[in-house]
C-alpha positions as CSV (number, residue, x, y, z in Angstrom):
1,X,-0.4,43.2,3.1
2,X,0.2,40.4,0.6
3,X,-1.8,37.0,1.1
4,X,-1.6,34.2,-1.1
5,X,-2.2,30.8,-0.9
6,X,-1.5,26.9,-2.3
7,X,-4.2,25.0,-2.4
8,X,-3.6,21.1,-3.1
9,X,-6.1,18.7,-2.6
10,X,-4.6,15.9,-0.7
11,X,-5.8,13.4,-2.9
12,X,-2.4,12.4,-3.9
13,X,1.7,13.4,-3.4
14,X,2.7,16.9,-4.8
15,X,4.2,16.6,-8.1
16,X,6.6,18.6,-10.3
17,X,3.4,20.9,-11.7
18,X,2.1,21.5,-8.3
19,X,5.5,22.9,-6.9
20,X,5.2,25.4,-9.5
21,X,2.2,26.9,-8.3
22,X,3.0,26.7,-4.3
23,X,6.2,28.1,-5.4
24,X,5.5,31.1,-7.1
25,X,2.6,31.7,-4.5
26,X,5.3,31.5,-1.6
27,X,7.9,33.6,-3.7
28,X,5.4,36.2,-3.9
29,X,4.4,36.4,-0.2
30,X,7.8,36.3,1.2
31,X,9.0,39.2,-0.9
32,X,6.7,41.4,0.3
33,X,6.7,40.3,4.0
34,X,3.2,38.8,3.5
35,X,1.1,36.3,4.7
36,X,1.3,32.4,2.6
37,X,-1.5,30.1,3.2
38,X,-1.5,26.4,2.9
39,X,-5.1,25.7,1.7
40,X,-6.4,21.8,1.8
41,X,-9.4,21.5,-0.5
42,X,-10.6,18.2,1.3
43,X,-14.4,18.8,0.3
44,X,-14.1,15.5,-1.3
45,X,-14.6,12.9,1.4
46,X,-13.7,9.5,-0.5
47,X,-10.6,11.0,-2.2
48,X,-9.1,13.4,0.6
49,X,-6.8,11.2,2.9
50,X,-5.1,12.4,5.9
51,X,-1.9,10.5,5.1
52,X,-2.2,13.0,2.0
53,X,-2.6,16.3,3.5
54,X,0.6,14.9,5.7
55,X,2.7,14.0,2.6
56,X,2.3,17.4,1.4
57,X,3.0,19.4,4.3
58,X,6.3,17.1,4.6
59,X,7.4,17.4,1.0
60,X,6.9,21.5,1.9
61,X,8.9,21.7,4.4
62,X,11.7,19.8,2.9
63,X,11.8,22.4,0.7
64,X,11.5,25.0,2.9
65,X,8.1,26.4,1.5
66,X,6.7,27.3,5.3
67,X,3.6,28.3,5.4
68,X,2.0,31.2,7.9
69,X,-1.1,29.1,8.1
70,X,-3.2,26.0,7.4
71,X,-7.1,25.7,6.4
72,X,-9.1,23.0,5.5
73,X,-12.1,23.4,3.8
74,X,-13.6,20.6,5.2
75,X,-13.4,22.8,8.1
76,X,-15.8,25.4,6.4
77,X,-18.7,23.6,4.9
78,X,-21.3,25.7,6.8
79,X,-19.8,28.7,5.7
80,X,-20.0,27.5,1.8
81,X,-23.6,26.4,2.4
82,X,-24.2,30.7,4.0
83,X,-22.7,31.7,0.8
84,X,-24.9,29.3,-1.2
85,X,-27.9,30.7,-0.2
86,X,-26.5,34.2,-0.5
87,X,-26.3,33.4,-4.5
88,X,-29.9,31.8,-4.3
89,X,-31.5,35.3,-2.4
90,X,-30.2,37.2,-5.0
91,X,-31.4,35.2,-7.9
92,X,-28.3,34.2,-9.1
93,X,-28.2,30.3,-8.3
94,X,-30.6,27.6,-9.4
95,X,-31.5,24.2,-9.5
96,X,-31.0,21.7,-12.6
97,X,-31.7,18.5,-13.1
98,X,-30.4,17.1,-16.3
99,X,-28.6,14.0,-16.2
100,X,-25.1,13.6,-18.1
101,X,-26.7,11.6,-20.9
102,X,-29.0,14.4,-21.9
103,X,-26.8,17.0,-20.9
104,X,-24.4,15.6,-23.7
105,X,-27.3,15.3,-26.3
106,X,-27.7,18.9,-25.7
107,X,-23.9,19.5,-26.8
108,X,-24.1,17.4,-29.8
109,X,-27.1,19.1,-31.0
110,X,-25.6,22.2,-30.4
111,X,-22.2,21.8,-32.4
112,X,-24.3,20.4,-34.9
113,X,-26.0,23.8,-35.2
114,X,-22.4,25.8,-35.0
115,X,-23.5,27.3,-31.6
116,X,-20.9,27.1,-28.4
117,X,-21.6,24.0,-26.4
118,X,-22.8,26.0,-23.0
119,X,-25.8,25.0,-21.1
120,X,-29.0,26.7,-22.3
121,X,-30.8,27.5,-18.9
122,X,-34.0,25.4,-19.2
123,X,-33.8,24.8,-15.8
124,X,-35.0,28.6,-15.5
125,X,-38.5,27.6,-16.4
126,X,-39.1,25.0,-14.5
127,X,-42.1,25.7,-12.0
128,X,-41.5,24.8,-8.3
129,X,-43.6,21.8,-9.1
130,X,-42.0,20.7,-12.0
131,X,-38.6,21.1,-9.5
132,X,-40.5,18.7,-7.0
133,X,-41.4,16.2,-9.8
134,X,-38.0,15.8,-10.8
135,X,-36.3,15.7,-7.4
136,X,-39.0,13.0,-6.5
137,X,-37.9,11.3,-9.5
138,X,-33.6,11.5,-10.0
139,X,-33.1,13.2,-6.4
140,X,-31.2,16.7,-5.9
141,X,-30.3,18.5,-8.5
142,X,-27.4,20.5,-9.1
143,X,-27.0,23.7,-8.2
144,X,-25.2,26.7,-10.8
145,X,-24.1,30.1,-10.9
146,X,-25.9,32.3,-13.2
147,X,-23.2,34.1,-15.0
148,X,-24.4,37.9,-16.3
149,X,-23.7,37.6,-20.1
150,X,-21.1,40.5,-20.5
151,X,-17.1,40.3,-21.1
152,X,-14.7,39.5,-18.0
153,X,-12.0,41.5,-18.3
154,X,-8.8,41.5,-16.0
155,X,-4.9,42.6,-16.5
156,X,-3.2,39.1,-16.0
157,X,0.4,39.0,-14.1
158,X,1.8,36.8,-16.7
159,X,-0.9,36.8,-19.8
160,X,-1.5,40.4,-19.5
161,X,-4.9,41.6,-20.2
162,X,-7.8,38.9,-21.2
163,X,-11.2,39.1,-21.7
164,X,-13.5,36.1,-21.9
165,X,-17.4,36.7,-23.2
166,X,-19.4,35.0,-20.6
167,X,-22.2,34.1,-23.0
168,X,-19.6,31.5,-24.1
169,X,-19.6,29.5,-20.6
170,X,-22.1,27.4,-18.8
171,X,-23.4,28.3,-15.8
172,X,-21.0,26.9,-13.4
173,X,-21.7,24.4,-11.1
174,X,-21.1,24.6,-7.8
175,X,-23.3,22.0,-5.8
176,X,-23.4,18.4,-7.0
177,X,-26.4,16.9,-6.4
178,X,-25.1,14.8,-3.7
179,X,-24.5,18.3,-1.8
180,X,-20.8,18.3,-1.8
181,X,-19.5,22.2,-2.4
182,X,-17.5,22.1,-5.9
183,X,-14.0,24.1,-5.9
184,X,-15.1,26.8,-7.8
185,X,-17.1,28.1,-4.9
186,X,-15.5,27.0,-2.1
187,X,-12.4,28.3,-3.5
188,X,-13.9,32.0,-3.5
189,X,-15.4,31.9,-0.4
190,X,-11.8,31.4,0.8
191,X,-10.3,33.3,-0.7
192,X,-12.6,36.4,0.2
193,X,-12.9,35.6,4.0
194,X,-9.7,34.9,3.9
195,X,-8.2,38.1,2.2
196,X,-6.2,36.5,-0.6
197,X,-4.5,39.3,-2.7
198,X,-2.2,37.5,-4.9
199,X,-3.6,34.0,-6.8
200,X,-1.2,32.3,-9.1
201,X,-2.0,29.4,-10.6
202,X,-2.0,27.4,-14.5
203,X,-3.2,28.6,-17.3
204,X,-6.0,25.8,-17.6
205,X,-7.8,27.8,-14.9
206,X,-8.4,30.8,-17.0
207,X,-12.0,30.3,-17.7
208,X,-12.6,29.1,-13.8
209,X,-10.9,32.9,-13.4
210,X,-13.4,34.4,-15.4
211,X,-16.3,32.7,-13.9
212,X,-15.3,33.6,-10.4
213,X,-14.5,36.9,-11.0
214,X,-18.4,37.4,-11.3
215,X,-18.7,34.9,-8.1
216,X,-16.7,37.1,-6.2
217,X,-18.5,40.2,-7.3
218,X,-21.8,38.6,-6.2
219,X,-20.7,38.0,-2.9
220,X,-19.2,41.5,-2.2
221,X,-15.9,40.4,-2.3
222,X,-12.7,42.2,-3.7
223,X,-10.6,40.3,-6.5
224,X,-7.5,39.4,-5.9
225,X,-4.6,39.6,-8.6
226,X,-4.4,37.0,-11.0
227,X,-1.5,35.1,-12.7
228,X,-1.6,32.6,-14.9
229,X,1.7,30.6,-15.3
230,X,1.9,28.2,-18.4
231,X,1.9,24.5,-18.3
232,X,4.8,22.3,-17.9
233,X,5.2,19.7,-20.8
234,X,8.1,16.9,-21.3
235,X,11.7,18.0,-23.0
236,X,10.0,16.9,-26.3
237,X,6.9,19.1,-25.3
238,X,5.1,16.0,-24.8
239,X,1.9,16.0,-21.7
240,X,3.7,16.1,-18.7
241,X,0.4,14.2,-17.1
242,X,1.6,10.7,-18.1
243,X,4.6,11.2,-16.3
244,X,3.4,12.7,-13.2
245,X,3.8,9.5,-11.2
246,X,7.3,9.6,-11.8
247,X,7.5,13.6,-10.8
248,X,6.3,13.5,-7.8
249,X,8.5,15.7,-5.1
250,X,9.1,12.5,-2.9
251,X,10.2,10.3,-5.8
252,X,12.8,13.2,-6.7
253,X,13.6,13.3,-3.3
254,X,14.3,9.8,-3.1
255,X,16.2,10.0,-6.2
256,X,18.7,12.1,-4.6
257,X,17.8,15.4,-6.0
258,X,18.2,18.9,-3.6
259,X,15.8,20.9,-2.8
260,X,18.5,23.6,-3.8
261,X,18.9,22.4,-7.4
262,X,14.6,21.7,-7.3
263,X,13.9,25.5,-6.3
264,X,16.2,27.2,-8.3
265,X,14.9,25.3,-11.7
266,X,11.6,26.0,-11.1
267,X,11.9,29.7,-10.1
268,X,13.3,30.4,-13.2
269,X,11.9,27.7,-15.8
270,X,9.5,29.4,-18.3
271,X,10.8,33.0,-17.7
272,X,13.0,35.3,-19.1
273,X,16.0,35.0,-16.7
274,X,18.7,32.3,-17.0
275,X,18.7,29.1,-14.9
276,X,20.7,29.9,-11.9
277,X,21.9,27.8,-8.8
278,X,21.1,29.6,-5.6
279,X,22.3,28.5,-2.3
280,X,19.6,29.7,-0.3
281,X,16.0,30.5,-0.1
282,X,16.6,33.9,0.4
283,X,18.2,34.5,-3.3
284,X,15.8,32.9,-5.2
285,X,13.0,34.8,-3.2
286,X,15.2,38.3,-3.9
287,X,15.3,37.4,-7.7
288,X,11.8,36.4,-8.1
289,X,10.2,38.3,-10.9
290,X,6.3,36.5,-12.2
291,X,6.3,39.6,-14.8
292,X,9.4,37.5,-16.6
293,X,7.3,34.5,-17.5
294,X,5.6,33.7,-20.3
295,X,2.2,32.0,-21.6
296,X,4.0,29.3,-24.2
297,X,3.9,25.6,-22.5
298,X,7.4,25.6,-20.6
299,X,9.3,21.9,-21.1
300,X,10.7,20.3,-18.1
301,X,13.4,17.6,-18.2
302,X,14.3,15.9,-15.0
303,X,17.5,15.5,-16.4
304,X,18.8,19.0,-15.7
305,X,17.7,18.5,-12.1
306,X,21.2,16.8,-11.6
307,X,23.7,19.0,-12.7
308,X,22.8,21.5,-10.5
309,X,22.4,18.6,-7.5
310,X,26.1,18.4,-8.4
311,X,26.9,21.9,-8.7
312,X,24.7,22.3,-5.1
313,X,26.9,19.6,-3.3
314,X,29.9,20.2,-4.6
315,X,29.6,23.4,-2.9
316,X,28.9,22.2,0.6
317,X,31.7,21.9,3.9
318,X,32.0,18.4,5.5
319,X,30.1,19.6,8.4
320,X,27.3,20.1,6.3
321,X,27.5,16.3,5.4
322,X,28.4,15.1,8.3
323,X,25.8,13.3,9.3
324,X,25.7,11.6,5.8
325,X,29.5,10.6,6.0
326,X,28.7,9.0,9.3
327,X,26.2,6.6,8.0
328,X,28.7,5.1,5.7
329,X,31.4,4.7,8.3
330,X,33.6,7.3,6.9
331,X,36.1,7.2,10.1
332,X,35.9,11.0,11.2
333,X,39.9,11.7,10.8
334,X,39.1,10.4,6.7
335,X,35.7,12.8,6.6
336,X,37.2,16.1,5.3
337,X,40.0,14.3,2.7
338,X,37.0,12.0,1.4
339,X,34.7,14.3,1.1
340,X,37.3,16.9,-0.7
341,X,38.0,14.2,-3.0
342,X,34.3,12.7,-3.4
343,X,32.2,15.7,-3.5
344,X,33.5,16.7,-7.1
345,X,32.6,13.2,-8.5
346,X,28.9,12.6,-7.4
347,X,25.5,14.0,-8.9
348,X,23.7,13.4,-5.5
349,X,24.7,11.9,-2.0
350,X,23.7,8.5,-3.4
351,X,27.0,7.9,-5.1
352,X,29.0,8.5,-2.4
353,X,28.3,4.9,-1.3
354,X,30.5,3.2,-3.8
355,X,33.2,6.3,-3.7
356,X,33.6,4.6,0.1
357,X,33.2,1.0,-0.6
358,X,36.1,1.8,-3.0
359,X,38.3,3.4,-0.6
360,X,37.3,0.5,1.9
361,X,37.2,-2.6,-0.1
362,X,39.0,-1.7,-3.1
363,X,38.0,-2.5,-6.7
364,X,37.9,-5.1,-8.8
365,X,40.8,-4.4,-11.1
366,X,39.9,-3.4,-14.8
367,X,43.1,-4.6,-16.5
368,X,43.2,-5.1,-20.4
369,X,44.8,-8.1,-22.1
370,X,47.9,-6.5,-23.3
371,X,48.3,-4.3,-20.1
372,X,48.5,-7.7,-17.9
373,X,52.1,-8.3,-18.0
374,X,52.8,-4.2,-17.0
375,X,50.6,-4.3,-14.7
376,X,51.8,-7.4,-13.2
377,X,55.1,-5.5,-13.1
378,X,54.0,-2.4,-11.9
379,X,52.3,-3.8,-9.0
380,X,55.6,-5.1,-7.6
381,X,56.7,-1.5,-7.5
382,X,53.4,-0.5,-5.6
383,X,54.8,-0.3,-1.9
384,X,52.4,-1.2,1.0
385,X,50.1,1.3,2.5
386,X,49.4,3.6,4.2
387,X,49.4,5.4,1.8
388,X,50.4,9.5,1.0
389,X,49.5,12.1,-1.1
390,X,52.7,11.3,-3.0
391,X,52.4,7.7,-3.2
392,X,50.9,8.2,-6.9
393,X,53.8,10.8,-8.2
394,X,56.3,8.1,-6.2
395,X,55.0,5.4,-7.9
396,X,54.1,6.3,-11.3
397,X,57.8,7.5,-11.8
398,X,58.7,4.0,-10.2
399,X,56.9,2.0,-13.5
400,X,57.6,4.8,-15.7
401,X,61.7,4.0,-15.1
402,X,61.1,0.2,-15.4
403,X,59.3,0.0,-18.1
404,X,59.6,3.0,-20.3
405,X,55.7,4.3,-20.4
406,X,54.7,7.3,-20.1
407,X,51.7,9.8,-20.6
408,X,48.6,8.0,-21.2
409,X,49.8,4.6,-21.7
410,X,50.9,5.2,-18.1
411,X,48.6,6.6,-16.0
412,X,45.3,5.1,-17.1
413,X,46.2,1.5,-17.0
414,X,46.7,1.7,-13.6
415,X,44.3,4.0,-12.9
416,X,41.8,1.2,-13.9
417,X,43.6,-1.4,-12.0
418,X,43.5,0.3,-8.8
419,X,39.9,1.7,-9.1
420,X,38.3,0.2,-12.0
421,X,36.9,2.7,-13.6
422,X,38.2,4.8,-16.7
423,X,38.0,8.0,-14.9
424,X,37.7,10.0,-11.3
425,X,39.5,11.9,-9.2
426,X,43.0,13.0,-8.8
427,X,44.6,9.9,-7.9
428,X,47.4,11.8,-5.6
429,X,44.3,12.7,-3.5
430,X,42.5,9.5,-3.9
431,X,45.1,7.1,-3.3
432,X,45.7,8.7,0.4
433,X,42.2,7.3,0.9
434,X,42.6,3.5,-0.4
435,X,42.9,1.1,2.5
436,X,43.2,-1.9,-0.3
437,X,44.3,-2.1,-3.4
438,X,43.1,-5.3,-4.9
439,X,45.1,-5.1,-8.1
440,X,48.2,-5.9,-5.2
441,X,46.9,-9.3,-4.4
């Protein structure tokens, strides 16, 4: 049975990078029939907020990424603390005590010797009184794993197979001195009691991969399957990271964008496989493939989020909008020829506020100086509504016998006196719609 899990702290709203990681977690499960787990790593008491952990699970759902199960892991602190002293019996935890100052004296003087800047262990030979000395002193120490200095070696599901020398990593650590469990530990705990098969996540966790690996080991675990997915970086492959504020999944939400055209970029995005739209849920789980991506930073344009909004709505019945339609006031016997006309010229349901004021209100006429005089004289050829689907083919023949014009120099003046814009629909199907033309008078 497939397990997998997303594991956000709620610290903050889910952005664009996040999705990417629940995502491919929840393609993974559902294709196999197995279990997805919504993990909350809340260890951190100031930052974790409930309205958080709520955010996320509502920008989830919107997208339909249901999960089989939450956890919290604020839930499981006694169990971290069991596996803590699991590490310590078996001599493979200890104490330090350096403070960040010297820790980072110890780094200079080490780069300054050409050596890799990994902690060197003196807290080994401290004696327990030298321990109680400095706890008496600066307080708890921290608490890390000692790594066994050999290679880590695992077949990636994206980066294929790595190997990382654990001689060149410090010592994790995995207790701050305040007590508070650190991911890294808390993480594998979870993921072992839990039985997590399948962990995807970015490719700046590598070396936490490695280091767990030998956690896991330790505590008699069995290692799940990793994949690494690459970054996501701006359309000029600029950091995503200063933009994040402006990705996150409610923002886009609020902007209009569908969790159709949302999905489908980012199941695809950084693979092999073309960009497709998928209607469903179901597809883009059926053509999930994490062997197609690759390890080069993948660039993300919000942008391209639209198109495929379009494509998305433009696809969708009037029942399926409903709802929407009614909100403007789109009278029920106008829903189906409004929407037929409007759903072809809108990039989200956003702009179908102004399509409708049109229709109700009218526009303010966009008339050029040496088009006034025609269409001063065309609209006294403009009969009064109701209007038909042949009103515009009834009327344009109309000016075109009184005045001679024809073709362009027709059609798109009064297209922009009656709606005031330079382009849109099919004006036999629009005009049906128009309960004032302002251009009239």
């Amino acid at each position: 049975m497939t397990t997998t899990r997303f594991a956000p702290s709620p610290t903050g709203y889910i952005h664009v990078g996040n999705l990417r990681t629940a995502l491919f977690n929840y393609l993974i499960a559902a294709k196999s029939g197995g279990t997805f787990i919504l993990r909350l790593d809340d260890t951190d008491p100031e930052r974790s907020k409930q309205e958080y952990a709520d955010a996320i699970m509502e920008d989830l759902e919107w997208l339909g990424l249901t999960w089989d199960r939450v956890e919290r892991q604020s839930d499981r602190l006694d169990r971290y603390e069991d596996a803590a002293q699991q590490l310590r019996d078996i001599g493979r935890f200890y104490e330090a005590f350096e403070t960040p100052t010297e820790l980072d004296l110890k780094r200079k003087k080490q780069l300054n010797m050409h050596k890799p800047p990994v902690y060197d262990r003196s807290a080994l030979a401290l004696s327990e009184d030298e321990k109680a000395a400095l706890r008496a002193e600066r307080g708890n120490g921290v608490w890390r794993f000692k790594l066994d200095h050999e290679r880590i070696e695992w077949t990636d599901g994206i980066l294929g197979d790595l190997s990382i020398d654990a001689a060149s990593v410090s010592d994790p650590v995995l207790i701050r001195g305040d007590g508070q469990f650190l991911y890294t530990l808390a993480s594998v705990c979870d993921d072992v009691d839990f039985g997590v098969t399948n962990v995807v996540r970015g490719s700046d966790h590598v070396t936490n991969t490695a280091t767990q690996i030998q956690i896991i080991q330790a505590l008699g675990g069995t290692l799940p399957a990793f994949a690494h997915h690459s970054l996501l970086t701006g359309p000029q492959g600029e950091a995503l990271s200063k933009r994040l504020g402006t990705l996150a999944l409610r923002d886009l939400r609020e902007a209009g964008v569908q969790p159709a055209a949302l999905l489908s970029l980012m199941a695809r995005l950084g693979s092999s496989q073309p960009v497709e739209l998928h209607g469903s849920l179901d597809e883009i789980i059926e053509g999930f493939d994490i062997s197609t991506f690759g390890a080069a930073p993948t660039k993300f344009d919000v942008q391209d989020l639209y198109p495929l909004t379009g494509r998305y709505l433009a696809g969708l019945s009037v029942s399926e909008v409903a709802a929407t339609l009614a909100e403007l006031g789109v009278p029920a016997e106008l829903a189906e020829p409004f929407w037929t006309v409007a759903r072809e010229n809108i990039t989200t349901l956003k702009d179908l506020g102004p399509w409708w004021t049109l229709c109700r209100d009218g526009a303010d006429p966009l008339i050029d100086d040496e088009d006034a005089d025609f269409i001063a004289q065309a609209m006294t050829l403009l009969p009064d509504g109701p209007y038909t689907a042949d009103s515009w083919g009834a009327w344009t023949n109309a000016v075109k016998d009184a005045t001679g014009r024809k073709g362009r120099g027709l059609f798109m003046p009064l297209r922009k006196a009656v709606t005031g814009m330079t382009n849109g629909p099919d004006m036999s199907a629009l005009m049906p719609l128009l309960q004032v033309i302002r251009a009239k008078g």
